[in-house]
C-alpha positions in Angstrom: -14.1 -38.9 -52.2 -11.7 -36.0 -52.5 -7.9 -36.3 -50.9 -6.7 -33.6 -49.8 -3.2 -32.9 -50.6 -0.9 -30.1 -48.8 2.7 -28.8 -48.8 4.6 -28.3 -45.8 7.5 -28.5 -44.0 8.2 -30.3 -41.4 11.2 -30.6 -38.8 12.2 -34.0 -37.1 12.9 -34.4 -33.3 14.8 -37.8 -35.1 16.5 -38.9 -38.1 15.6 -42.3 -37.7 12.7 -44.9 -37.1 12.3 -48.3 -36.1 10.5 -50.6 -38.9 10.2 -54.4 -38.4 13.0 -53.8 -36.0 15.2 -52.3 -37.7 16.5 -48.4 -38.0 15.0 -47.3 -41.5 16.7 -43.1 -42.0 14.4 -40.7 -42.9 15.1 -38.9 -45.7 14.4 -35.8 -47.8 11.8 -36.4 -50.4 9.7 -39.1 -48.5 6.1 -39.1 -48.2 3.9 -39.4 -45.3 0.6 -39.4 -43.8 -0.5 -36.7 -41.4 -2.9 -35.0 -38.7 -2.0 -31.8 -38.1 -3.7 -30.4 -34.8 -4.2 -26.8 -35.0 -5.3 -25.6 -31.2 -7.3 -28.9 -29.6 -9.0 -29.2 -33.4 -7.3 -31.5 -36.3 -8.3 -29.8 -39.7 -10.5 -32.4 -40.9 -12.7 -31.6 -37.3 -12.6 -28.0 -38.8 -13.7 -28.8 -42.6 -16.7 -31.5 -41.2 -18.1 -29.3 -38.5 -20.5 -27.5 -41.2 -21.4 -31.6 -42.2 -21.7 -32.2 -38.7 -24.0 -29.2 -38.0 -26.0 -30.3 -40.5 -26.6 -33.6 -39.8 -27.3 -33.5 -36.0 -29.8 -31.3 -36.7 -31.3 -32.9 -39.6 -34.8 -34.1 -38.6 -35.4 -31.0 -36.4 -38.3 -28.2 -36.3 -37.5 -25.1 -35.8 
C-alpha cells in the first residue's frame, strides 16, 4: 500500500488542544493526519471512485 504524502498549509482557529486533559500548544513543524473535503467529496472518495466503478460492476454483461 502506497501513502500518500502532501504539503500544505494550514491555519488554526486555536493554538491549543486538550490531550489527556491537559493543554498541549500546537506548534510549527508538527505532523498530523488529515481529510481534506474538497466540495461534499474527501480526496480519497475522488482517487477510489475509478476502483469503485470498477468493482460494482465487475460481474456484469453488457
Amino acid at each position: 500500500t502506497q501513502n500518500l504524502i502532501f504539503p500544505v498549509t494550514v491555519a488554526l482557529s486555536q493554538t491549543f488542544i486538550k490531550a489527556d486533559g491537559k493543554d498541549v500548544a500546537l506548534t510549527p513543524g508538527m505532523t498530523a493526519t488529515v481529510e481534506i473535503r474538497t466540495g461534499r467529496r474527501r480526496v480519497i472518495d475522488y482517487l477510489l471512485s475509478p476502483v469503485r466503478e470498477t468493482t460494482s460492476t465487475a460481474g456484469h454483461e453488457r
